[in-house]
MIVO-586825 format. One line per 2 residues: number of its first residue (from 1); their letters; for each residue y, x, z of C-alpha. Coordinates in Angstrom, 2 decimals. Example, Ala and Ser with C-alpha at 12.3 -4.5 7.8 and 13.67 -1.06 7.14 Angstrom:
MIVO-586825
1	as	-4.50:12.30:7.80 ~ -1.06:13.67:7.14
This chain:
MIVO-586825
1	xx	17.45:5.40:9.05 ~ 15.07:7.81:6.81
3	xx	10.28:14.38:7.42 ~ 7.00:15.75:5.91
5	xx	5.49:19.46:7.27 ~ 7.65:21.30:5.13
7	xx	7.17:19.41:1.66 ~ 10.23:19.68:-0.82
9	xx	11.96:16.34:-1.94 ~ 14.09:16.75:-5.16
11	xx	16.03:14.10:-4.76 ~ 17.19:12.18:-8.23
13	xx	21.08:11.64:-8.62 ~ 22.55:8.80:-11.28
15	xx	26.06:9.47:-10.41 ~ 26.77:11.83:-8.11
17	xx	25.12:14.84:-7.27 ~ 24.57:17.34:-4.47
19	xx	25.90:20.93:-6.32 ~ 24.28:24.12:-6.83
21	xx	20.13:23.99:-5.65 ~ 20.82:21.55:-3.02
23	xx	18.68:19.08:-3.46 ~ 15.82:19.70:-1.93
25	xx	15.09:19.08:2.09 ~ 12.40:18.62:4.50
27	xx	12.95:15.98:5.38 ~ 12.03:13.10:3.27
29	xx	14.15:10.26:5.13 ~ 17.67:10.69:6.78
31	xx	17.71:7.74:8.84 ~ 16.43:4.91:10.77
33	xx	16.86:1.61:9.47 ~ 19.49:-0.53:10.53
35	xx	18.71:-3.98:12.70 ~ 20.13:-7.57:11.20
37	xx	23.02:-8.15:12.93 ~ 22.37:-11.54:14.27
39	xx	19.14:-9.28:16.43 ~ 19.95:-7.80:19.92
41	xx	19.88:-4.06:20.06 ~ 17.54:-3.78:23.00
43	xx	14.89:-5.73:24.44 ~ 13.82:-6.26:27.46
45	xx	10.60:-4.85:28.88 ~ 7.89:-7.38:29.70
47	xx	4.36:-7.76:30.77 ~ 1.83:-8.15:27.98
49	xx	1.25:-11.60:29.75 ~ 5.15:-12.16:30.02
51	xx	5.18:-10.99:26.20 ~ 5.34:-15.18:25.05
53	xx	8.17:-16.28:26.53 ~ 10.39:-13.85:24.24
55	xx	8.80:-14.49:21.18 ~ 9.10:-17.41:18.63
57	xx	6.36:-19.81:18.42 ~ 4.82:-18.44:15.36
59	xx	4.26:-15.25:17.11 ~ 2.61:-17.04:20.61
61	xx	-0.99:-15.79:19.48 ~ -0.34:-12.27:20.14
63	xx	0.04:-11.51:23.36 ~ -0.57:-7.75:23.71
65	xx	1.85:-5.83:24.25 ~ 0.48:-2.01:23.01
67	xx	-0.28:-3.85:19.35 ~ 1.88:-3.58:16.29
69	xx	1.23:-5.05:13.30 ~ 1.97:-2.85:10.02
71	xx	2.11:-3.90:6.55 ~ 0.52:-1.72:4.46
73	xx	-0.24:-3.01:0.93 ~ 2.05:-3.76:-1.30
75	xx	5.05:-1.52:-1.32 ~ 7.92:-3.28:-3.02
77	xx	10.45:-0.38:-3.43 ~ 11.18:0.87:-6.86
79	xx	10.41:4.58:-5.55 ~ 9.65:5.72:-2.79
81	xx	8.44:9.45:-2.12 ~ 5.54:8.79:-0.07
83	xx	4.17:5.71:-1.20 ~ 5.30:6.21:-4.96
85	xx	6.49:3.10:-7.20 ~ 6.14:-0.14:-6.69
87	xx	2.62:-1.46:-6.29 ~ 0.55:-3.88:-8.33
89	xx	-0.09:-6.26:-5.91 ~ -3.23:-8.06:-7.29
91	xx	-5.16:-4.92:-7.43 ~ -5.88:-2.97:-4.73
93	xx	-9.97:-0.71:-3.52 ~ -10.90:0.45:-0.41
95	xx	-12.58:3.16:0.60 ~ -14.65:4.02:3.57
97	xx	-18.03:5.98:4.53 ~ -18.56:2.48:6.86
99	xx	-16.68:-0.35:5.86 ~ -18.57:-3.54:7.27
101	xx	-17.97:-6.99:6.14 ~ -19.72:-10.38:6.67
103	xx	-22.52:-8.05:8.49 ~ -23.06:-5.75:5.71
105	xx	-21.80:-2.29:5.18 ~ -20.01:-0.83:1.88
107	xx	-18.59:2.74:1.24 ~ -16.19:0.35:-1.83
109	xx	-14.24:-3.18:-2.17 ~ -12.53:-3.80:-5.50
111	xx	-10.26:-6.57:-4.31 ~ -8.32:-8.47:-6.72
113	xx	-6.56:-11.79:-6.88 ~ -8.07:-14.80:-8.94
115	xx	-6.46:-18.33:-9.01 ~ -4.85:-17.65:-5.58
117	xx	-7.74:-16.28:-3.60 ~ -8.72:-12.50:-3.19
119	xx	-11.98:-11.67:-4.95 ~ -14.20:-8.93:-3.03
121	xx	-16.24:-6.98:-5.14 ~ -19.13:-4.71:-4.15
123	xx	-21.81:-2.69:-5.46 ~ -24.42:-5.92:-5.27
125	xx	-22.10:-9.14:-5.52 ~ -18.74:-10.71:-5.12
127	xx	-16.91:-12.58:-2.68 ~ -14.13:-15.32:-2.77
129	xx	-11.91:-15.86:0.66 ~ -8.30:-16.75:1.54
131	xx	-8.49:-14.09:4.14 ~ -10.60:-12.01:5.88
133	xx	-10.31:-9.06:8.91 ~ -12.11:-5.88:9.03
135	xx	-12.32:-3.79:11.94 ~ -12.66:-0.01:11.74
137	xx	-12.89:2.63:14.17 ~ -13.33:5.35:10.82
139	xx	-10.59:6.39:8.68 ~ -10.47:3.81:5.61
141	xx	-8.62:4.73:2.37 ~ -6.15:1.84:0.69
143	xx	-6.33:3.04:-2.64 ~ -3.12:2.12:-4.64
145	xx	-3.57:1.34:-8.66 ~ -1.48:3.61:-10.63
147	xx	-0.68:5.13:-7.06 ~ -3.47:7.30:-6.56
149	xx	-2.17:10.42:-5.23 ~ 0.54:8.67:-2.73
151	xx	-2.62:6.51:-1.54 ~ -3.42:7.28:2.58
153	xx	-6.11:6.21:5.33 ~ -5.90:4.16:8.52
155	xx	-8.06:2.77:11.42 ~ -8.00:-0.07:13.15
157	xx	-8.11:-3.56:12.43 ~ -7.30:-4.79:8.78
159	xx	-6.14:-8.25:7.83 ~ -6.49:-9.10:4.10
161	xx	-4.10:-12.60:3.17 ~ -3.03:-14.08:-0.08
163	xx	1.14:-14.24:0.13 ~ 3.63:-13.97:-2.85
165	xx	1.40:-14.22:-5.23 ~ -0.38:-10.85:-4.50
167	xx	-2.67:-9.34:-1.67 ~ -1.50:-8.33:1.30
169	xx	-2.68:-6.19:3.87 ~ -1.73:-5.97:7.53
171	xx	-2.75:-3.22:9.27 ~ -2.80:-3.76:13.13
173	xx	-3.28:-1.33:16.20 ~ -2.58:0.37:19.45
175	xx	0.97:2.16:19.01 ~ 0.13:4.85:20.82
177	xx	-2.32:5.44:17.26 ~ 0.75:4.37:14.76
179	xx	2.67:6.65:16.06 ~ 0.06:9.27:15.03
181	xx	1.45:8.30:11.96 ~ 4.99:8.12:11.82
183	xx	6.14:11.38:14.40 ~ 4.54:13.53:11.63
185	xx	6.35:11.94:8.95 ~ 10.10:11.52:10.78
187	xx	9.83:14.82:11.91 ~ 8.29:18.39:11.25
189	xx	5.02:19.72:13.23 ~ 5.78:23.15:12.90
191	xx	9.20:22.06:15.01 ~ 8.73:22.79:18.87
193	xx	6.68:20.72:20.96 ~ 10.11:19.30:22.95
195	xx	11.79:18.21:19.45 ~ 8.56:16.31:18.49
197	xx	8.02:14.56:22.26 ~ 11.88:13.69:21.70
199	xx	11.14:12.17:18.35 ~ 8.02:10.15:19.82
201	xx	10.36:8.49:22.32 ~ 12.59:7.61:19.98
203	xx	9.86:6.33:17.82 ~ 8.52:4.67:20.10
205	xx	11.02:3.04:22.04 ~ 11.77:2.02:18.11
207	xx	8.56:0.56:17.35 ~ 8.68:-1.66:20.63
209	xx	11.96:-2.81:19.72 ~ 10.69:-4.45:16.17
211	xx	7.37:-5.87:17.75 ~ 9.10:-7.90:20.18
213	xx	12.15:-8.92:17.79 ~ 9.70:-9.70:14.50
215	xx	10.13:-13.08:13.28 ~ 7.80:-12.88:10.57
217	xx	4.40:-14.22:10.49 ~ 2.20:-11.66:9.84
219	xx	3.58:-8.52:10.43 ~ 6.22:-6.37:12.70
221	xx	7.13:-3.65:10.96 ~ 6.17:-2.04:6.95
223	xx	5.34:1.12:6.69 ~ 8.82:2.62:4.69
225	xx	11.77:4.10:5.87 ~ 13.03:0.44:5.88
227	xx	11.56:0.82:9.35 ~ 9.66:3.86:10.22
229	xx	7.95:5.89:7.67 ~ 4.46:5.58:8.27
231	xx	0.96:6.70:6.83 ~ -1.84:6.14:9.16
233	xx	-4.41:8.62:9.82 ~ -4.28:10.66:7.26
235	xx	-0.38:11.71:8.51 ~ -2.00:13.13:11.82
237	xx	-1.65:16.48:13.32 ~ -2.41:18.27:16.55
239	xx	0.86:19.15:17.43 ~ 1.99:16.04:16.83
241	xx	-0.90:13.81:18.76 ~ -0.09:16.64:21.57
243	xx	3.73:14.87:21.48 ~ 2.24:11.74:21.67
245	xx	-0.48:12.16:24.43 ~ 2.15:13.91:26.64
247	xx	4.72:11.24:26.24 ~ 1.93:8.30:26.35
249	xx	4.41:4.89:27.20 ~ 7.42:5.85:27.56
251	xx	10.59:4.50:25.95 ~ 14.16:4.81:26.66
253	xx	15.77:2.21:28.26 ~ 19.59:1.40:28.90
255	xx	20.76:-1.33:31.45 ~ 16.44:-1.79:32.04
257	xx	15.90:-3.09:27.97 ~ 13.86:-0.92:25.77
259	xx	16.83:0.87:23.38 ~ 16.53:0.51:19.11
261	xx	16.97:4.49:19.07 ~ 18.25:4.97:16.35
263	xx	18.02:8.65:14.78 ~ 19.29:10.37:11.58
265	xx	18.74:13.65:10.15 ~ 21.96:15.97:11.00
267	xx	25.07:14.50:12.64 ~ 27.18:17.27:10.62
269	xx	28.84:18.80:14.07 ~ 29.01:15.40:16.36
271	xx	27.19:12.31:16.37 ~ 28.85:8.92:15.91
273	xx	29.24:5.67:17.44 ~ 27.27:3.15:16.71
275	xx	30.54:1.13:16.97 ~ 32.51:2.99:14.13
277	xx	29.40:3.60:12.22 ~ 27.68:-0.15:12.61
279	xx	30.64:-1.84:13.50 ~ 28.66:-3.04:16.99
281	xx	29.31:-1.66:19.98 ~ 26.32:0.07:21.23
283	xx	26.25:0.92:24.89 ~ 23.99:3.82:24.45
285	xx	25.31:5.16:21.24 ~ 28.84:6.65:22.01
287	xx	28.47:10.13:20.02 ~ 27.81:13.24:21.37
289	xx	29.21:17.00:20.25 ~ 26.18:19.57:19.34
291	xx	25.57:22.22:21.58 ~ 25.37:24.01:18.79
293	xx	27.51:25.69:15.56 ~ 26.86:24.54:11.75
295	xx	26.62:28.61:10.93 ~ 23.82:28.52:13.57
297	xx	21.59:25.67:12.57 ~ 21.96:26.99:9.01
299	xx	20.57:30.42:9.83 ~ 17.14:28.51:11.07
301	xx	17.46:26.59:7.67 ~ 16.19:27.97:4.13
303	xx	19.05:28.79:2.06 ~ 18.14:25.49:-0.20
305	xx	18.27:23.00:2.96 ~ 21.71:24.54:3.67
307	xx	23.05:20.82:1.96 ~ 21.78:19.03:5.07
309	xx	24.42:21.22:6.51 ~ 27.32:21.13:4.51
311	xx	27.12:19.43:1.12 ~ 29.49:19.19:-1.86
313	xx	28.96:16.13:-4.96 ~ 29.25:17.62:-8.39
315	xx	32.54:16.74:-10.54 ~ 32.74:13.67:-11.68
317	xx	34.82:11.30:-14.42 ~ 37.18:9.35:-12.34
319	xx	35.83:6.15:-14.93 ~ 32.17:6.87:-13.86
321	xx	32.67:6.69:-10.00 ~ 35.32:3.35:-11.00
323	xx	31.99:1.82:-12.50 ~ 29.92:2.35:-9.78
325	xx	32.23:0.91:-7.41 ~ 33.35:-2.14:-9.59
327	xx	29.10:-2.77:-9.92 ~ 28.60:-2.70:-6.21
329	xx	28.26:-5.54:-4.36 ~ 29.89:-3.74:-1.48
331	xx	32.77:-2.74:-3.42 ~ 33.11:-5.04:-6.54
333	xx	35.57:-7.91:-5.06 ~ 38.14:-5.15:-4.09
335	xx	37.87:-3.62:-7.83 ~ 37.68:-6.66:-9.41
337	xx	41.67:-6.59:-11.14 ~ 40.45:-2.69:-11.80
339	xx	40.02:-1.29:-15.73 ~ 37.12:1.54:-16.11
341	xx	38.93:3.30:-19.19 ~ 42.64:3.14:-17.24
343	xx	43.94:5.69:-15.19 ~ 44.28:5.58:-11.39
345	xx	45.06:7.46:-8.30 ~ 42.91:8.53:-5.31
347	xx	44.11:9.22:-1.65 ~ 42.65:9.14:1.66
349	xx	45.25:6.83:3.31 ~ 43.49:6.98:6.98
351	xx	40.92:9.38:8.62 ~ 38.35:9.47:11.42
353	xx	40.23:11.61:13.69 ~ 37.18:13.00:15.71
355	xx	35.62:14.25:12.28 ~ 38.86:14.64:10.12
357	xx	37.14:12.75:7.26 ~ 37.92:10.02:5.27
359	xx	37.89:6.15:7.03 ~ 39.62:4.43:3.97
361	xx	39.96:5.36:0.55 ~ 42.99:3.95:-1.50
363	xx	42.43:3.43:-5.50 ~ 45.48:1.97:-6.73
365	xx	46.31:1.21:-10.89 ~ 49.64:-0.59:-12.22
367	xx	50.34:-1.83:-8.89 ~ 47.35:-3.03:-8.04
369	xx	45.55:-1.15:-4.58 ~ 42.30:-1.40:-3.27
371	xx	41.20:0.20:0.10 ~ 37.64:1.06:1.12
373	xx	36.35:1.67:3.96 ~ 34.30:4.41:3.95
375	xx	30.88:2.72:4.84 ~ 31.14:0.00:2.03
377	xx	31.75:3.75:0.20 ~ 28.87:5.47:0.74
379	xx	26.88:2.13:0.27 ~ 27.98:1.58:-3.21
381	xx	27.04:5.09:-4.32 ~ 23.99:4.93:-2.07
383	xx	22.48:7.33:0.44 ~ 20.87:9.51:-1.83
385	xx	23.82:10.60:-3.75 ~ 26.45:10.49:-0.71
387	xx	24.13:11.97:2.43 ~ 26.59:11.02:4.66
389	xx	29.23:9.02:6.00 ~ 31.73:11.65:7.22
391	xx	33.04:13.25:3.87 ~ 36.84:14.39:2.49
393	xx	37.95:14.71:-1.12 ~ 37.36:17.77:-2.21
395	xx	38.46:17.17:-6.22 ~ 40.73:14.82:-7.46
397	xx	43.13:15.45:-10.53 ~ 43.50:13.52:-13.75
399	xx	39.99:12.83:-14.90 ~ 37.79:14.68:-12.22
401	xx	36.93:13.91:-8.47 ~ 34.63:15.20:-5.95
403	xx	33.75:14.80:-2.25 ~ 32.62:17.48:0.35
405	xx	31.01:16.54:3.75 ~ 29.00:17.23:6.72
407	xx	25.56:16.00:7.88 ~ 22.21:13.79:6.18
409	xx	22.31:10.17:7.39 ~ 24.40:7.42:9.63
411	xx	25.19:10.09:12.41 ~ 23.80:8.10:14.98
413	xx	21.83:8.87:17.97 ~ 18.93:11.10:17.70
415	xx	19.74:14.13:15.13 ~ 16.41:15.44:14.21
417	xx	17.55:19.03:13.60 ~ 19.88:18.83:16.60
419	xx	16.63:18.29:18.17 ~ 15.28:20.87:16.71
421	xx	17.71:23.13:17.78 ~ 18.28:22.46:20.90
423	xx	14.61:23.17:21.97 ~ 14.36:26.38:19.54
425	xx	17.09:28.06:20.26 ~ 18.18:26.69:23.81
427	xx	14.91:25.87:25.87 ~ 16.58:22.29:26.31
429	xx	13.39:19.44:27.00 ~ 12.51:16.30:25.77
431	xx	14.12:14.49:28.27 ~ 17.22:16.92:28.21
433	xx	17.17:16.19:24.37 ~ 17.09:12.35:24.13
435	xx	19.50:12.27:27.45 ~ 22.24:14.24:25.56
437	xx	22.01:11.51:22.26 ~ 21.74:8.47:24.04
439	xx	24.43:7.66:26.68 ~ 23.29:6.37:29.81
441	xx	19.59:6.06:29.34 ~ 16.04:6.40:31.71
443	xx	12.55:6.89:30.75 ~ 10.38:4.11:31.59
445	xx	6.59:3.54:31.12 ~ 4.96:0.80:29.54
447	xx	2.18:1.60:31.49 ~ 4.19:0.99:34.56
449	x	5.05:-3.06:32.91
């Protein structure tokens, strides 16, 4: 779970960093999000009529089954590339050459929150609601305070509710038109038409999977790589609403239930299962080899993507990488007997055998041991400093340690530049493509449901 038309992400290391010029890559986001684990990983497909009986009661008033409902306003993550910091939530303007409300029509709302209710300001008066819904065949801008420049435009229908103390915004339409703007943003247009109908499906068949498993009131999905990365409109391209037009319904199914497809950047040589990678065993995510060599996909890649490829962390003090672990939550009950300023020893004491990498790490200091499994690992020193989970130790004396590895993201499923690859450089198709990272799957039509 985590690709924008060839725009450069540095990405910003606290403890461990990618060496040499390698951090900066296409794509923005190396993976799809992850499912709760008390959630099914696929749904079955249903009627929009049918759509009631598999959804909780709070969710019995929306019936249809093309609809997704997006929140778009506020973003709550500390940073995030596309939509920038965190937002204030009680400020928020809209922009719009026809915005109509309460049967007038405004090119501006300055909506802010007073005493729990959203005050609507225009160029002639004010309003005071709860809510309100605005409807909107032409592009309307959210304007984000003090995020300006990561602010985008959508269409469709808007829903404006007071929750948490802020304004929220709920952004609802066909998926057929989100998707116009999340393939541009998990993927690259200037990537062959097959990679991008491949990444539709996937996105897709992804979307359908969090409408009809949403428990929350008022919305599906958000619009961060929590989910899908998404920005509306303004995101669109031709290639990619060509993807989308020639792939219009269909979703991958396994067993007849819509698949979560999960996808990731690069698998690093072979994908993963969703068993050793999850720890659930996922019927249509048993791993796959590439059809293709590392020294191959790197010659399509500029020499500073080359990181997605093979990557290598910067030496580090053996105290600083004890800290991070001991102030993980993933790792901090194993460490918790563990000194920062004492030495300790390092090993790889068991290995993935398909990838040769490490499965669990062994830190042991005056007879005291504490193994890690290599996902609670790469949690810990999170995904932007550790791009992957198949890695070795590359370092380790004294005082200094590094790790090498293979691959941007959880390895499983979809790999976007396998994809890319595959159509580029061996004519494969989008259905050749999605059949050769999902095991066991058919392309079905909602159309057809």
């Amino acid at each position: 779970m985590l690709s924008l038309n060839k725009l450069l992400l540095v990405l910003s290391f606290s403890v461990l960093t990618i060496s040499g010029a390698q951090a900066s890559q296409e794509l923005l986001y190396s993976s799809s999000s992850i499912p709760d684990a008390d959630l099914p990983l696929s749904v079955p497909l249903v009627k929009g009529g049918d759509l009631n009986k598999n959804l909780p009661k709070n969710r019995q008033t929306l019936p249809v089954i093309n609809l997704i409902r997006v929140k778009v306003f506020p973003h709550t993550l500390k940073n995030d590339h596309l939509h920038g910091t965190k937002d204030i939530k009680t400020e928020v303007k809209l922009l719009g050459d026809d915005i109509t409300l309460f049967g007038k029509k405004f090119n501006q709302l300055d909506l802010s929150l007073v005493e729990g209710k959203i005050k609507i300001g225009t160029s002639g008066t004010s309003y005071i609601t709860s809510e309100f819904q605005i409807n909107s065949h032409r592009p309307i801008k959210i304007l984000r305070k003090g995020n300006e420049s990561k602010s985008h435009s959508y269409v469709g229908n808007f829903k404006f509710v007071v929750y948490d103390d802020g304004i929220m915004i709920i952004n609802t339409l066909d998926i057929e038109d989100y998707l116009r703007g999340v393939v541009p943003k998990e993927s690259m247009a200037s990537w062959p038409l097959e990679t991008l109908k491949a990444q539709t499906l996937a996105a897709r068949s992804y979307a359908y999977y969090h409408k009809v498993t949403s428990k929350r009131t008022y919305f599906d999905v958000d619009d961060t790589a929590r989910f899908q990365v998404y920005a509306g409109i303004s995101a669109a391209t031709a290639k990619t609403d060509q993807a989308i037009k020639e792939t219009k319904g269909e979703v991958m199914t396994h067993k007849g239930k819509v698949i979560t497809a999960f996808f990731h950047a690069y698998s690093g040589g072979r994908t993963d299962s969703a068993k050793n990678i999850f720890g659930r065993e996922v019927g249509f995510c048993q791993g796959q080899e590439e059809i293709f060599s590392r020294d191959e996909l790197k010659a399509e890649m500029p020499q500073r993507s080359h990181w997605v490829v093979e990557w290598t962390t910067e030496d580090m003090k053996k105290e600083d990488l004890i800290k991070k672990l001991k102030d993980s939550s993933h790792t901090k009950k194993q460490l918790e007997s563990f000194e920062v300023n004492k030495n300790y020893t390092l090993s790889s004491v068991e290995e993935n055998e398909l990838f040769g990498s490490v499965k669990t790490l062994s830190l042991e200091q005056s007879g005291a041991i504490a193994e890690l499994n290599f996902v609670k690992l790469r949690s810990a020193l999170g995904w932007s400093n550790f791009p992957a989970y198949h890695f070795k130790i590359e370092k380790n004396d004294t005082e200094l340690v590094s790790f090498k590895g293979n691959g941007w993201g959880h390895h499983v499923g979809l790999s976007q530049w396998g994809a890319m690859m595959m159509a580029k450089k061996y004519n494969k198709t989008y259905r050749e493509i999605v059949e050769h990272y999902y095991t066991d799957i058919e392309i079905e039509n909602l159309a057809d449901f």
